[in-house]
C-alpha positions in Angstrom: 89.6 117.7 174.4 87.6 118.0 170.9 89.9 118.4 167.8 90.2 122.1 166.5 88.4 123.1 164.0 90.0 125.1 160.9 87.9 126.7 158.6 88.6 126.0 155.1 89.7 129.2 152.7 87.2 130.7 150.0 88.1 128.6 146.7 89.4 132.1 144.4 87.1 132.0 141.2 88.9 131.7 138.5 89.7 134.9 136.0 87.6 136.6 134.1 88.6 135.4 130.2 89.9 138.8 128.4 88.7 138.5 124.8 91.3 139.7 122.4 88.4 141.5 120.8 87.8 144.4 122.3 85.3 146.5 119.9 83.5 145.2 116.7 85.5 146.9 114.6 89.0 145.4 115.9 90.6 142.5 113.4 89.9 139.0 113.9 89.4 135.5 111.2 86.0 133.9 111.7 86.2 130.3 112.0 85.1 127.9 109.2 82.0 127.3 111.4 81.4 130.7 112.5 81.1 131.8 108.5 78.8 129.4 108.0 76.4 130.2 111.1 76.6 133.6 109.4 74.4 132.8 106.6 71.2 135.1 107.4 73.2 138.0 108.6 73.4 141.2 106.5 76.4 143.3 106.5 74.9 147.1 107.0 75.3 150.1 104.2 78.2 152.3 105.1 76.3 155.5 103.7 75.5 159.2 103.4 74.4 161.5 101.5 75.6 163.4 98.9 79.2 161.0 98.5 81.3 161.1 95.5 81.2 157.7 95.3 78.8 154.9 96.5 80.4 151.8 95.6 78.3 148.7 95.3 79.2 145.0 95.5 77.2 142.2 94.4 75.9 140.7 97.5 77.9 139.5 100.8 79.8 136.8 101.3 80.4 134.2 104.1 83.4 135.9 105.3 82.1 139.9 105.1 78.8 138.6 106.8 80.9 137.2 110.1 82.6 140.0 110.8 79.9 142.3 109.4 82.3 144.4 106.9 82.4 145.0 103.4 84.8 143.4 101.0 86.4 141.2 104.0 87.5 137.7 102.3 90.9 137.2 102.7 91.4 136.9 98.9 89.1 140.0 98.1 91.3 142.7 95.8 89.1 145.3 97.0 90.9 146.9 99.4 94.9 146.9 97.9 93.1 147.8 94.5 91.7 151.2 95.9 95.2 152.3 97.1 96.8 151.0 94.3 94.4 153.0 92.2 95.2 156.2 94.2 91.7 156.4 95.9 93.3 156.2 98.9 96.7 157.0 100.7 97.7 153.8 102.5 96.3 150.5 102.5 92.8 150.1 104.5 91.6 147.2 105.7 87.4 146.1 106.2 87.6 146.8 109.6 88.7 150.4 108.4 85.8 151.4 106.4 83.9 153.5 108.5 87.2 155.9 107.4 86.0 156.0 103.7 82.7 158.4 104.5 85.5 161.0 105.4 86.8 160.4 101.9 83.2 161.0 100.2 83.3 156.8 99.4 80.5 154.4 101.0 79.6 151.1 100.3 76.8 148.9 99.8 75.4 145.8 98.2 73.3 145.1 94.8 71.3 142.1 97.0 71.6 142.2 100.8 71.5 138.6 101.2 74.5 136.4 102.1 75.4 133.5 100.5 78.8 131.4 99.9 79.3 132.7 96.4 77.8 135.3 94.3 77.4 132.2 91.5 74.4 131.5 94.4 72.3 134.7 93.3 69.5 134.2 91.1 69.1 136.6 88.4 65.4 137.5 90.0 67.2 138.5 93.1 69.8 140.8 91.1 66.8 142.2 89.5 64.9 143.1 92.8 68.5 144.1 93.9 68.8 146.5 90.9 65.4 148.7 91.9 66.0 148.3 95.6 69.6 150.2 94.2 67.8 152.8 92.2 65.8 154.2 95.0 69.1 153.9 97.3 70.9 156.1 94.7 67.8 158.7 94.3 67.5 158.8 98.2 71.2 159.7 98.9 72.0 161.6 95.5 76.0 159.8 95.3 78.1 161.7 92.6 79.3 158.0 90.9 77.4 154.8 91.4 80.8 152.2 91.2 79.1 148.7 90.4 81.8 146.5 90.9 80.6 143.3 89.4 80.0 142.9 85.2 77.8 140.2 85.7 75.6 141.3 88.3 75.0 144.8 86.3 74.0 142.9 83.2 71.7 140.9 85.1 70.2 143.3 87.5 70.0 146.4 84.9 69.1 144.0 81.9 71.7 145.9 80.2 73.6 142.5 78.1 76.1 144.6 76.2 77.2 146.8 79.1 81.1 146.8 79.5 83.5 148.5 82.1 83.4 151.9 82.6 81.3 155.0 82.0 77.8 154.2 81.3 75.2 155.7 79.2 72.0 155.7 81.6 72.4 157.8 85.0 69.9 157.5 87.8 68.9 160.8 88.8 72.2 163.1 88.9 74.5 160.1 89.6 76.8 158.3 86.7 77.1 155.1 87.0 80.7 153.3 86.5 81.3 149.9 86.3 84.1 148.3 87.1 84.9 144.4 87.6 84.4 142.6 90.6 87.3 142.3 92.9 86.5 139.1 94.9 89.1 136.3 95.2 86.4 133.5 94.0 84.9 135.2 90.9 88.0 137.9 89.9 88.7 137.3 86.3 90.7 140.0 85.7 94.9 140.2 86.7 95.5 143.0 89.6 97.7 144.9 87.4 94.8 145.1 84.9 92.4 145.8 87.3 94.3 148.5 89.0 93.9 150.4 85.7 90.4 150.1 85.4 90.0 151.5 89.0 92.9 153.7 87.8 90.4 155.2 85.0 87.9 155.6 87.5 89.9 157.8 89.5 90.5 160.2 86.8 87.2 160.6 85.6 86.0 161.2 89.4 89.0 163.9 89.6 88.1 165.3 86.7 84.0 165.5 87.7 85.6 167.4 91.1 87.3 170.0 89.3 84.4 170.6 87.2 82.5 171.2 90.0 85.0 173.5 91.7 84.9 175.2 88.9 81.1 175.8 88.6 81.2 176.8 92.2 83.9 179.6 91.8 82.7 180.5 88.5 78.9 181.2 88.2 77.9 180.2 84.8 76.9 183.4 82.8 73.1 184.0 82.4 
């Protein structure tokens, strides 16, 4: 009598892995390697028109680049510096910025190429960055252009004497405000000092608010 036969059971593939990421705009560190692969990325304009404030950084770093926000180093000052200045309520992160259009705030970048550090700019670029900006600004009419980098606005503006704050020249209907750049590698300025100067910033864009409340309730006489 033959042997009996006995079919052999399906071998079960093996789960599905479940990536902790579920959306873009969820958390998570790059790896050392995974920065540096993000080299030619860009990190896209978080704009619209007709903001308060367009806030404008010098160019993206390795870090922002892989995970494609905005002021996302781990040492970056950007973020507590807002909420400590009052522009904000609580304490946002990179991966929360699509919240700041709600606030009238966007974000964008002086030169839209990434590099390691903004030391790796050329002072060409931050020119060509600097009329690239101007016609941004004129397109989507911000109240305040925020520069946040002393250098960089020097450079790109060919402005040498400029210093933080309030500056003389506007493009179009927007002011333009400098303040100091808030990354970990190039900050040069203590947090409580630069909470001020984003402090002072505050003010002067409360104050341009209530001015324009007021212009809107009360029709300037002919």
């Amino acid at each position: 009598m033959p042997p009996r036969q006995t079919k052999s059971k399906p071998r079960s593939k093996p789960a599905a892995k479940v990536s902790l990421r579920t959306t873009l705009s969820d958390p998570w560190r790059p790896s050392r390697e995974q920065q540096l692969k993000s080299i030619r990325k860009r990190v896209p304009d978080l704009i619209a028109p007709n903001l308060d404030v367009l806030f404008c950084g010098i160019n993206p770093g390795l870090y922002s680049a892989a995970v494609g926000h905005h002021f996302a180093g781990p040492g970056n000052l950007f973020w507590s510096t807002i909420l400590a200045s009052g522009l904000t309520s609580r304490l946002l992160s990179a991966f929360d910025e699509a919240e700041l259009l709600a606030l009238g705030y966007g974000i964008t970048n002086m030169v839209a190429r990434t590099s390691a550090s903004a030391e790796d700019v050329a002072k060409d670029e931050l020119r060509r960055g600097a009329k690239a900006l101007r016609r941004k600004v004129l397109k989507f009419k911000p109240r305040f252009l925020a520069v946040c980098g002393l250098v960089a606005y020097r450079v790109g503006f060919e402005r040498n004497k400029a210093v933080v704050g309030l500056q003389e020249e506007k493009i179009g209907d927007t002011a333009i405000w400098l303040l100091p750049n808030p990354s970990g590698l190039n900050a040069f300025h203590q947090p409580a000092v630069m909470n001020q100067m984003f402090t002072d910033f505050r003010i002067a864009l409360e104050a341009a608010r209530v001015a324009v409340s007021r212009e809107t309730l009360i029709p300037p006489i002919p």
